[in-house]
N, C-alpha and C positions, 0 to 999 in steps of 0.2 A: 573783147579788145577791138578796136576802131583806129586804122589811121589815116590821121586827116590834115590839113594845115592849119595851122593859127598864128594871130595875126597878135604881135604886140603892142600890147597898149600903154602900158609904162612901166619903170622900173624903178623903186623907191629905197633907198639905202637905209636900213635901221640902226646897223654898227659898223663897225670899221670893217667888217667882213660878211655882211649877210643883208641882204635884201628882197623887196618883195617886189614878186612881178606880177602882172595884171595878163592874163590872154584870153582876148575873145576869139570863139570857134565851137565846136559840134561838141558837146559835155556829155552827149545819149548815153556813152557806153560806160560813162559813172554812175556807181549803183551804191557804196557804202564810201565813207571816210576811211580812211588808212590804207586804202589802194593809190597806185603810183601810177606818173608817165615816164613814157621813155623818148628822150627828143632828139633829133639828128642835128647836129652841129656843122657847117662848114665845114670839110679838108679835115673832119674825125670820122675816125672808122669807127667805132664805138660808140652809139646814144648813151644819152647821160639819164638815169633813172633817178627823178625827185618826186618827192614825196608830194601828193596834196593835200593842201591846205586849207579851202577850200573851193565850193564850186555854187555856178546858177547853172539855168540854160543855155547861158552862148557866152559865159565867163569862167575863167579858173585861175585861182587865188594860188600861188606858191611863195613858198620861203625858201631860200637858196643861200647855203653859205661857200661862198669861195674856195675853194680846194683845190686847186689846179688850175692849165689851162682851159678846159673847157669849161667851167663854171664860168671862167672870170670869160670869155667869150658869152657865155649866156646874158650873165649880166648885165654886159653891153650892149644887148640888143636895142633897138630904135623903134621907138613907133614907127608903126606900120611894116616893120619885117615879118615874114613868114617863117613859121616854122615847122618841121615834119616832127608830127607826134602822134605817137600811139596811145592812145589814154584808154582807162579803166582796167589798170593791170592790177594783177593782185586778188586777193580776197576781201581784203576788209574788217573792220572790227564789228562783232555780231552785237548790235544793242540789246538785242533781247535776254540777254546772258546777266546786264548789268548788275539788276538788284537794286534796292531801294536807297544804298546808299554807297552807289560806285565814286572809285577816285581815279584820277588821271594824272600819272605821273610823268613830266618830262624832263630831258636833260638836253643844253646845248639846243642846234637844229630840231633835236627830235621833237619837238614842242609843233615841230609843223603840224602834222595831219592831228594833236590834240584839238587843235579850236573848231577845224570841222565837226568834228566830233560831239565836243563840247556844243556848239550852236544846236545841233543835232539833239542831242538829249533834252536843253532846256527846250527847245521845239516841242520836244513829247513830253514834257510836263515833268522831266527829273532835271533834281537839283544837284549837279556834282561838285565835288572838293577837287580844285584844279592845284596842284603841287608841282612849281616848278624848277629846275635848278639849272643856276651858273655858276663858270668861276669867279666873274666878277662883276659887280653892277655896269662896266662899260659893255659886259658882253650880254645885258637882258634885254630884252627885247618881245614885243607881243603883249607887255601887260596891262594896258589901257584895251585894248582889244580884247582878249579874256572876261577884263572886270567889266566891261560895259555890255555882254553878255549874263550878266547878275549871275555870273559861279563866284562860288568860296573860292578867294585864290591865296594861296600860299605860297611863298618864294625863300630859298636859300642859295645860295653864295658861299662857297669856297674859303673864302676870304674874311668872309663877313661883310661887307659893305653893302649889300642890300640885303634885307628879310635878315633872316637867321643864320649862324654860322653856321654850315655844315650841309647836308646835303638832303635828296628828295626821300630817300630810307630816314633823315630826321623826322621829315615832316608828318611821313606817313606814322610813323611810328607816335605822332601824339593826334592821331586822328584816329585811335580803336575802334570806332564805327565805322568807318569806311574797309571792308573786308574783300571789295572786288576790286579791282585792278584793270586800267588799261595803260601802256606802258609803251613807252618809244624813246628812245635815248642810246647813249655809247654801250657797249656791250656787259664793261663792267660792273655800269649801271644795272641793268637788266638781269646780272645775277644777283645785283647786294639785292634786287627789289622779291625776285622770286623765294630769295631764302627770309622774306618776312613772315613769322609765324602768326601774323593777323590775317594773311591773305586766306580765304578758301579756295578764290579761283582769281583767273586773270588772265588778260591778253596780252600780246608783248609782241612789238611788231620787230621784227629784226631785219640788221642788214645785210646784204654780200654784195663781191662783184658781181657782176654780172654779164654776159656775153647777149643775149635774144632779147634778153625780159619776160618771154612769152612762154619758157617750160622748152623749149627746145633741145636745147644745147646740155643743158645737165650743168651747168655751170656752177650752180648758187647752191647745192646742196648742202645739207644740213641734217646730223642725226637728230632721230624722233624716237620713242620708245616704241613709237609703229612704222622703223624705218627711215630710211633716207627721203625727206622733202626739199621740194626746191621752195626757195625764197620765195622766187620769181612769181610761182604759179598758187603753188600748195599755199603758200603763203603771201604777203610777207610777217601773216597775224600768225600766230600759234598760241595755242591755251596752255594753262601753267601746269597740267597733267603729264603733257606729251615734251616738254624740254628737255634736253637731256646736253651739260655742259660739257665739253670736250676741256680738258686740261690742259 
């Protein structure tokens, strides 16, 4: 964990609610994709933890959808504002667990920390099934970005109006080669995907509030079959072994 300031560089709106921000600053203390910052907002007591997206050396890539006031303040930001950030929290998703032929499943936001990811793997020479889902083609977002990383990309829609009707458990479900799993979306999502009988193994980044970010506070815990983890710390990746759904 590192914290440092950085410097906005600009702010891109993709949909009516989510946009991409550009910040240059100190990246050192990132080490894997699916790890998150935590950044101080003006006159909030509370950093706001998003996801990365991705990262260079002295740049970091997010996706942010609106949710409140402090998103829609982050949003806002102007080039050249500063801001206090904690970067390289979290664990990460472990590449080396992939297999020959991992998939990557998102839903909504959670699609963030996939492309890192995804760049990440076609870097080392594997070729993933990127599977993503919304409710509706005005809420997609990312996928010129995806395909011009040369993944398979697959898209569903709620609705039907882009890709296929129905959801990312469609998709996967007609791709029976792809048997590994990394996984980031709304909760519900994350159990339809865990209870797919093609998976053998799989990563699943989850969410909670959060109080520190940093494993302090006990905040974000989460049963595991080896116990209470925090999101924050332990996490926010967990393997499909150790999940255990609360009702």
């Amino acid at each position: 964990m590192k914290q440092s300031l950085f410097t906005m560089e600009h702010a891109r709106q993709l949909t009516e609610d989510t946009y991409e921000l550009v910040l240059s600053g100190d990246t050192s203390a990132i080490t894997a994709p699916g790890q998150f910052v935590n950044i101080q907002l003006p006159g909030k007591f509370l950093r706001r933890p998003i996801s990365i997206c991705n990262w260079t050396d002295s740049a970091l890539l997010l996706l942010v959808r609106v949710v409140g006031e402090g998103t829609k303040d982050l949003v806002r930001s102007v080039p050249g504002e500063e801001l206090d950030v904690l970067s390289g929290l979290g664990n990460g998703f472990d590449l080396s667990l992939s297999g020959e032929h991992p998939i990557l499943l998102g839903g909504g936001i959670g699609i963030a920390p996939l492309y890192g990811l995804a760049k990440r793997m076609v870097d080392a020479g594997v070729s993933p099934t990127v599977a993503l889902g919304f409710r509706t083609w005005k809420e997609a977002f990312y996928l010129e970005e995806f395909a011009a990383l040369g993944c398979r990309l697959l898209v569903a829609t709620e609705d039907g109006s882009l890709g296929i009707r129905g959801f990312v458990t469609d998709l996967a479900a007609n791709v029976p080669e792809c048997d590994y799993a990394f996984v980031c979306g709304p909760t519900p999502m994350l159990k339809a995907v865990h209870n797919l009988s093609q998976l053998t193994g799989g990563q699943f980044s989850f969410e909670a509030r959060m109080g520190c970010g940093f494993g302090a506070c006990m905040g974000c815990t989460v049963p595991t079959r080896d116990g209470y983890k925090r999101v924050c710390k332990d996490g926010p990746i967990l393997c499909k072994e150790e999940i255990v759904w609360q009702d």
